[in-house]
N, C-alpha and C positions, 0 to 999 in steps of 0.2 A: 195498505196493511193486510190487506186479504186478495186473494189472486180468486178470482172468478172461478178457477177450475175447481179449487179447495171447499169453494162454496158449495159446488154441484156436485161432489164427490160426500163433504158431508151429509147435505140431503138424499141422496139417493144411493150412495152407498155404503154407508158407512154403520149405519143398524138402526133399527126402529127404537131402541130402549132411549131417552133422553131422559135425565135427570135434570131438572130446573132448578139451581139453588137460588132463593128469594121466593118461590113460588109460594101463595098464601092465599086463600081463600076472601083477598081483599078486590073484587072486582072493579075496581076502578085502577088497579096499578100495572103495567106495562105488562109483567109476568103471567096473570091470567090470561088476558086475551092473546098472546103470544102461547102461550099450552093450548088453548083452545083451538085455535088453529093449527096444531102439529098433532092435537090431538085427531080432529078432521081430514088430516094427510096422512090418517095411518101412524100415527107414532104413537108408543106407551110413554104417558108423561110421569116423571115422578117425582113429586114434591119434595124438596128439601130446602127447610127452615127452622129455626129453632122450637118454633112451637108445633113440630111434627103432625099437621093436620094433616086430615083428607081433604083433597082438592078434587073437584073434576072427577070424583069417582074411582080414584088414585089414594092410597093410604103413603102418610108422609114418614119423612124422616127427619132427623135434629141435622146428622149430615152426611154426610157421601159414605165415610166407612159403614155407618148403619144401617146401609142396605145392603139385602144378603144375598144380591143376585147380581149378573155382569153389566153392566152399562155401558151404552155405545157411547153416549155425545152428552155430554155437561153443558148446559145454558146458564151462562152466567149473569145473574141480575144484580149484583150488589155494585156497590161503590169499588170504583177502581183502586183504592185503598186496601180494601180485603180480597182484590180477585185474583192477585197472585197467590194467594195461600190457597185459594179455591182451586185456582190449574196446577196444585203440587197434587192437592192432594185429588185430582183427578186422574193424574199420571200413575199415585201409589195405587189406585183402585183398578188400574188399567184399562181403563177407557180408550176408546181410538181417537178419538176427536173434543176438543174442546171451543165452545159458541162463546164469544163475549158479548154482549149486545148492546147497541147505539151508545155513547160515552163511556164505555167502558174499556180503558187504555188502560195497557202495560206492558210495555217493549221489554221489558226483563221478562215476565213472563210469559210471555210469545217467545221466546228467544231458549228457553228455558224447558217449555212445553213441547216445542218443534225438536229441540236438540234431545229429548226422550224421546223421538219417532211419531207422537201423537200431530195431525192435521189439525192446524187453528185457522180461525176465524175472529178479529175485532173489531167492534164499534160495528156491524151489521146485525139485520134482523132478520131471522128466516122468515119470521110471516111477509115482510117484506120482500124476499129471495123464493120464497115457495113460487108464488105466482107466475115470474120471471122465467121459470123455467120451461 
């Protein structure tokens, strides 16, 4: 589902700005400790979830449009159900790259996101991919 090269291109070339949509101030769920580590590689993490907190020293947002600066890479935490509305509306925000992480499948919207130009990634994790490299 993801080509190794797209993985290394998104981590190191692709831009330091990553928006995490799910990310939440709950330390025990995937999405914290996954920002913590990209946060540790140099990436600006940015919170987006509906209850728009600060995470990580990071001020959040409800969702992608609500932030008012450019974003390189979208990391996707939710249910594979709502993550193709997550990789439209990372394409309208112009994003280079879209992350979907460990179970989170959607051949439409891989298919969808790639055919906008943007590099994807699915069902992998970078904290898992950072090291590898």
């Amino acid at each position: 589902m993801s080509d190794d090269a797209v993985v290394r291109k998104i981590l190191l070339e692709s831009g330091d700005t990553w928006a995490v949509v799910g990310l939440s101030n709950n330390t025990a769920r995937a999405a914290y400790g996954v920002a913590r580590v990209l946060q540790r590689a140099g990436k600006r993490v940015v919170p987006v979830h509906p209850k728009a907190e600060t995470v990580l020293g990071e001020p959040g947002y409800a969702s992608l449009a609500d932030i008012p600066f450019a974003v390189d890479v979208v990391d996707v935490f939710v249910n594979s159900s709502l993550a193709g509305a997550v990789a439209d509306e990372a394409v309208a925000k112009g994003a280079k790259a879209v992350w979907f992480q460990l179970d989170v499948i959607d051949q439409e919207a891989y298919a969808r996101t790639t055919a906008a130009g943007l590099d994807m990634v699915m069902n992998r994790c970078p904290a898992i991919e950072l090291p590898l490299l």
